[in-house]
C-alpha positions as CSV (number, residue, x, y, z in Angstrom):
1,X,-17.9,2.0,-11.5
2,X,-16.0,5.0,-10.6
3,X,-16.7,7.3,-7.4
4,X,-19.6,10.3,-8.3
5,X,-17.2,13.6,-8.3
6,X,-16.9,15.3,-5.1
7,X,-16.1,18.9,-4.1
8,X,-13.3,19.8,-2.2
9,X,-15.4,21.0,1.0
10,X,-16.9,17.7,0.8
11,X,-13.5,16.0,0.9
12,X,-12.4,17.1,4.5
13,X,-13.6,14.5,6.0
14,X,-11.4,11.8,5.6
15,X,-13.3,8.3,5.4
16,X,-14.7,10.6,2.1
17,X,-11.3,11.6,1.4
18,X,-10.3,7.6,1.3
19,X,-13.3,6.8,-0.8
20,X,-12.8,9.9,-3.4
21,X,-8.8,8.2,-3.7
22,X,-10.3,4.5,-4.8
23,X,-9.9,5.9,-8.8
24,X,-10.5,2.5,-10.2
25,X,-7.2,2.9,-12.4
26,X,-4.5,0.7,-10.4
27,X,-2.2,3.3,-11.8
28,X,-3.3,5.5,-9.8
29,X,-4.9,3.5,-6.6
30,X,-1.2,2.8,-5.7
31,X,-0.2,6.5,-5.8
32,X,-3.4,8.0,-4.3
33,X,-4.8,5.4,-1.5
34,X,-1.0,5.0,0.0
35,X,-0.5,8.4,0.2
36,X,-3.6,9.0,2.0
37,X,-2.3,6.2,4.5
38,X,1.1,7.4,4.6
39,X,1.3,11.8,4.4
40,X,-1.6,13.2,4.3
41,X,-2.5,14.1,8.1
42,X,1.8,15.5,7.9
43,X,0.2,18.3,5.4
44,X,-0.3,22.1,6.3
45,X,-3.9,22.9,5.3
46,X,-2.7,24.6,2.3
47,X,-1.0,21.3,1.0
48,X,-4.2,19.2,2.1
49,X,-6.4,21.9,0.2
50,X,-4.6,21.2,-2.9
51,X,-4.5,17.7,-2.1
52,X,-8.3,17.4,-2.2
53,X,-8.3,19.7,-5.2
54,X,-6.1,17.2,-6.8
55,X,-8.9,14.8,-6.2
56,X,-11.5,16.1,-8.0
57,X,-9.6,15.9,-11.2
58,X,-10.3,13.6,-13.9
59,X,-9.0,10.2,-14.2
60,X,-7.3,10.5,-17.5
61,X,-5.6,14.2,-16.5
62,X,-4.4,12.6,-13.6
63,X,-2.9,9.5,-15.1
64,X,-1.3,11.8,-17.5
65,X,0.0,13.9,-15.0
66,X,1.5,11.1,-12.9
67,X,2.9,9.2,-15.8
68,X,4.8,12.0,-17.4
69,X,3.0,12.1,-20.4
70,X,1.6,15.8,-19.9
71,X,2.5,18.7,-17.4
72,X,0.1,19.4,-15.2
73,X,-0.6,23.1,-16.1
74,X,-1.7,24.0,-12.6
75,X,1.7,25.1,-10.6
76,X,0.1,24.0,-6.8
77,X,-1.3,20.7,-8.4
78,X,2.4,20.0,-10.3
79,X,4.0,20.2,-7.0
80,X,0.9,17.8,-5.2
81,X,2.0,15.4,-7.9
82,X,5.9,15.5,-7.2
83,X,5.3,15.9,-3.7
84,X,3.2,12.8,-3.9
85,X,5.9,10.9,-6.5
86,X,8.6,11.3,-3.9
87,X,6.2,9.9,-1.2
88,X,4.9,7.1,-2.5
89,X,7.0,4.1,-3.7
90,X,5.7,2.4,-6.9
């Protein structure tokens, strides 16, 4: 079952952040929950904003996004999902 939608104010705290990340698509547990781990507490708040924006995407949209099969039409997300690409080794 996958994680009720949350909104980004909720998402500041990060033992919700962690839970929001469990997407229930491997795809995309290996990008989001190691990321979390790894960069996130490095971000300015502008990049963690985004970051927790990110989050409250769709599943599909973000495993498009992440896979290259469609641009992400949202500039600041686009460069949350490279940023995160070049973080996180798959």
């Amino acid at each position: 079952m996958l994680p009720l939608k949350q909104s980004e104010e909720a998402l500041k705290d990060k033992r919700r952040l962690k839970w929001a990340c469990r997407r229930g698509m491997l795809e995309l547990d290996v990008l989001f929950e190691p990321f979390v781990e790894q960069a996130y507490d490095e971000l300015s708040e502008q990049q963690k904003a985004v970051f927790r924006r990110l989050v409250t995407c769709d599943d599909p949209d973000l495993f498009a996004w992440f896979m290259g099969h469609k641009e992400c039409p949202e500039p600041e997300l686009k460069s949350m999902i490279e940023f995160m690409l070049s973080r996180v080794k798959v």
